[in-house]
Every structure is written in structure tokens, then in C-alpha cells.
ChimeraX commands (.cxc) that place a marker at each C-alpha (Angstrom):
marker #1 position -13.33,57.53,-36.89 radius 0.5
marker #1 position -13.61,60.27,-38.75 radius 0.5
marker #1 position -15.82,60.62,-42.19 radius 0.5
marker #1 position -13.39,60.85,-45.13 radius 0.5
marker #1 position -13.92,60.64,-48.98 radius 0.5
marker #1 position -10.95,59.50,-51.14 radius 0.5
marker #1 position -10.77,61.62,-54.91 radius 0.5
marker #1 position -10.37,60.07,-58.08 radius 0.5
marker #1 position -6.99,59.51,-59.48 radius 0.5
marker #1 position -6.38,57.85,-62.92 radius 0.5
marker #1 position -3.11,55.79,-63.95 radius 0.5
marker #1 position 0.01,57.78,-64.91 radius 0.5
marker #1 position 0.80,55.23,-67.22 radius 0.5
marker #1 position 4.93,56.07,-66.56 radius 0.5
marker #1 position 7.01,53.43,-66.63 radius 0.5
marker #1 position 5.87,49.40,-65.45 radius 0.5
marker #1 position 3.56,50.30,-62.48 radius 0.5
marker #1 position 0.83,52.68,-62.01 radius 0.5
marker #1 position -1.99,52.57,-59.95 radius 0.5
marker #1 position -5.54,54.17,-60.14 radius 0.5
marker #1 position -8.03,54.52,-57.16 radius 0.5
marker #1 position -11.61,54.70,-57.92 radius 0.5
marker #1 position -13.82,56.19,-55.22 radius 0.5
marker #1 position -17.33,53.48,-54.77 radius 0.5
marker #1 position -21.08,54.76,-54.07 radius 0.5
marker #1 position -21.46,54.76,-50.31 radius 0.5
marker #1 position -18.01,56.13,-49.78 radius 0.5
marker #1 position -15.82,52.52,-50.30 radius 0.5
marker #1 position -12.82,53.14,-52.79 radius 0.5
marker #1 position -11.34,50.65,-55.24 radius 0.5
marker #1 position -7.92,50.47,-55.92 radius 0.5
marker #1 position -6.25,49.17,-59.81 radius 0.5
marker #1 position -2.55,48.91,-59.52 radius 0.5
marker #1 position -0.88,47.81,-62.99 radius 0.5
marker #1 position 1.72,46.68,-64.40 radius 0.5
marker #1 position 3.67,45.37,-67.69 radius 0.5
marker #1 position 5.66,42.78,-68.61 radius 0.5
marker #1 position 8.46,42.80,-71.23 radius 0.5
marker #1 position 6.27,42.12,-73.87 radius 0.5
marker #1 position 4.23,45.34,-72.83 radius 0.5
marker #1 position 1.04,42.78,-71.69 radius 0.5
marker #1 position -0.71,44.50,-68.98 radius 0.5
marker #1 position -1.42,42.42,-65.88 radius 0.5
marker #1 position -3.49,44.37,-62.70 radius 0.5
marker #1 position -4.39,43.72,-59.26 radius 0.5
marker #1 position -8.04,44.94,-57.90 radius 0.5
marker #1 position -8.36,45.73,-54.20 radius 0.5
marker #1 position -11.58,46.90,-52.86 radius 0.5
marker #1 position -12.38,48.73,-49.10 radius 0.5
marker #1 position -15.29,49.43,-47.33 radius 0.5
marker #1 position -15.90,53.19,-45.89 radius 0.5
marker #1 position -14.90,52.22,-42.41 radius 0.5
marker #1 position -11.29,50.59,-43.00 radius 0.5
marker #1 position -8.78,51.52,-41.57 radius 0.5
marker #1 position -5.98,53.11,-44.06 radius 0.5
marker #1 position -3.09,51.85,-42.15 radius 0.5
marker #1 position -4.97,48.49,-43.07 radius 0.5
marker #1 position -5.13,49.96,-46.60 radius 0.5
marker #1 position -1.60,50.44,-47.03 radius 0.5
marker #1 position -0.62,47.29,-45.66 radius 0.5
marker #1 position -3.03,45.71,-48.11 radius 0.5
marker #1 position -2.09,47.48,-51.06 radius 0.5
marker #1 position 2.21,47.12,-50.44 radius 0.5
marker #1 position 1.08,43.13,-50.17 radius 0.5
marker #1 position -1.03,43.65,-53.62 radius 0.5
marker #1 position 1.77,45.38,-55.30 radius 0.5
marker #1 position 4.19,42.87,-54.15 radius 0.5
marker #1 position 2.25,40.16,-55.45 radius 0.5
marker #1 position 1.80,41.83,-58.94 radius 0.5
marker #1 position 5.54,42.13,-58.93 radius 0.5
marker #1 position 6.48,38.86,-58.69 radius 0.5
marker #1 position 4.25,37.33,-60.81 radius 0.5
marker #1 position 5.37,39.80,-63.68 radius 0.5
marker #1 position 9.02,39.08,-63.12 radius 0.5
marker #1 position 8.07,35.21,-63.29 radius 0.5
marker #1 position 6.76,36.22,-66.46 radius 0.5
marker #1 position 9.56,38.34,-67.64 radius 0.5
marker #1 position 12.11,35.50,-66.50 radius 0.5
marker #1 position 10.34,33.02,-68.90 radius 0.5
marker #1 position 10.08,35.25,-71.28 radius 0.5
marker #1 position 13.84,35.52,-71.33 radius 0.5
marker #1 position 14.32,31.78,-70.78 radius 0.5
marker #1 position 15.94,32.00,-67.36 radius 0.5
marker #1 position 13.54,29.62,-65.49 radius 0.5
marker #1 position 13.72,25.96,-66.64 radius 0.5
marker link #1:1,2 radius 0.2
marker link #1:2,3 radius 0.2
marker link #1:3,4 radius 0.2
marker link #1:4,5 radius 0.2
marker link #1:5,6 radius 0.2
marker link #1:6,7 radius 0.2
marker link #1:7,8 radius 0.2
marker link #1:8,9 radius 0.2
marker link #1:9,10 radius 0.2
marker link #1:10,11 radius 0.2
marker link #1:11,12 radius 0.2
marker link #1:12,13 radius 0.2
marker link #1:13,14 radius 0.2
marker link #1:14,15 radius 0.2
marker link #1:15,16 radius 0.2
marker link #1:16,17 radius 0.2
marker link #1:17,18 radius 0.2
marker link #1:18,19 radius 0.2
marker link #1:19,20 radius 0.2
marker link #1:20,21 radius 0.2
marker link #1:21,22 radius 0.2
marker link #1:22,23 radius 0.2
marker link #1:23,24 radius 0.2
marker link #1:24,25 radius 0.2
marker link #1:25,26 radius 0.2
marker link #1:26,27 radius 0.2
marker link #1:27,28 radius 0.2
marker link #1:28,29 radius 0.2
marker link #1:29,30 radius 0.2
marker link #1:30,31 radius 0.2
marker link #1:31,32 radius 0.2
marker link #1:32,33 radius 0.2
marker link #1:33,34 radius 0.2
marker link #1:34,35 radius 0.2
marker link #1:35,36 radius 0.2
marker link #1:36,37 radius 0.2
marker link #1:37,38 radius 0.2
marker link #1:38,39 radius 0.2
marker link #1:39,40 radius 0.2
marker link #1:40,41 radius 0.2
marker link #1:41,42 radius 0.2
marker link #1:42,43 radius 0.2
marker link #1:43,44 radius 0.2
marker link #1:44,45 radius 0.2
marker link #1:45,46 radius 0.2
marker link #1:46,47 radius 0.2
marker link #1:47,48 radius 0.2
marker link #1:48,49 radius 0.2
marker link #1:49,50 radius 0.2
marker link #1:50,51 radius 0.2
marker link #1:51,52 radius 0.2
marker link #1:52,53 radius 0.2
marker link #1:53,54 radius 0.2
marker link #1:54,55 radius 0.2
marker link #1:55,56 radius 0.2
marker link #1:56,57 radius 0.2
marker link #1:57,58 radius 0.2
marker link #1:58,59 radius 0.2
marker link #1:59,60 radius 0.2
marker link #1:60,61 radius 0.2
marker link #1:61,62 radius 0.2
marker link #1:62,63 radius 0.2
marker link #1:63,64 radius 0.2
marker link #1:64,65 radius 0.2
marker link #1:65,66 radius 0.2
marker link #1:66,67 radius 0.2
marker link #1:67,68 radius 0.2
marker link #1:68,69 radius 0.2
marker link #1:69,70 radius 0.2
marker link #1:70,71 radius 0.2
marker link #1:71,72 radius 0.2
marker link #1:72,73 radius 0.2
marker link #1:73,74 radius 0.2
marker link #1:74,75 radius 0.2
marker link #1:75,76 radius 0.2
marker link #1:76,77 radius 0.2
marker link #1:77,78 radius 0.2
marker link #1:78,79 radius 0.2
marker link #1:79,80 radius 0.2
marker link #1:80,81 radius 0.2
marker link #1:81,82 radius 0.2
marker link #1:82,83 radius 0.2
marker link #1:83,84 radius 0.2
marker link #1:84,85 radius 0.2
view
């Protein structure tokens, strides 16, 4: 495969979601996705590769991550409005 480096890229900070990916010593990258609730608390996901991974692996990864994050926000946001029992 061949040798890649990923770049820096900070949170937008637009809207509920945003994500940041952090490249790692030895060419691995972390990943911070973000997001808020309705009471603007801010909940995030970490998801760390190594060099070698593959980025179809990556993106399957990171849609599962983001996913996740979702739904536990909107549990959040639905007992915050009182719509769970």
C-alpha cells in the first residue's frame, strides 16, 4: 500500500456535528467527531488508526462512530424533552 500522511483539520464548530482529525507520531491519525445536545453539552467520539489501515476500513469505522454519537445524543435530547418514559 502506498505511504500516505493525513493533514490536520480542526472542528468547524457549524451546527450539532463536527469532526476534527489529528494526524499521530509514526504516521497513525486520530479522529474527534462531536456533537451537542439541546442543552448545548458537548458529547465526542475518539477513533484512533494505525498507519497501515485501510481507509475504506476508516470510513466504515467512522459512519459506525458517528452513528453511535447520534443516537445517544437524540436519547439525550428525547429526555430532555420528556418524550421517553
Amino acid at each position: 500500500m502506498a505511504k500516505r500522511s493525513f493533514t490536520r483539520k480542526l472542528p468547524a464548530h457549524r451546527g450539532t456535528f463536527s469532526y476534527a482529525r489529528i494526524p499521530q507520531d509514526g504516521g497513525g491519525v486520530t479522529y474527534r467527531l462531536f456533537r451537542r445536545d439541546m442543552r448545548r453539552a458537548l458529547h465526542a467520539e475518539l477513533c484512533t488508526f494505525h498507519p497501515d489501515c485501510d481507509r475504506r476500513l476508516i470510513a466504515q469505522h467512522l459512519r459506525t462512530a458517528r452513528r453511535q454519537l447520534r443516537d445517544t445524543v437524540d436519547e439525550i435530547d428525547l429526555e430532555f424533552l420528556g418524550a421517553t418514559q
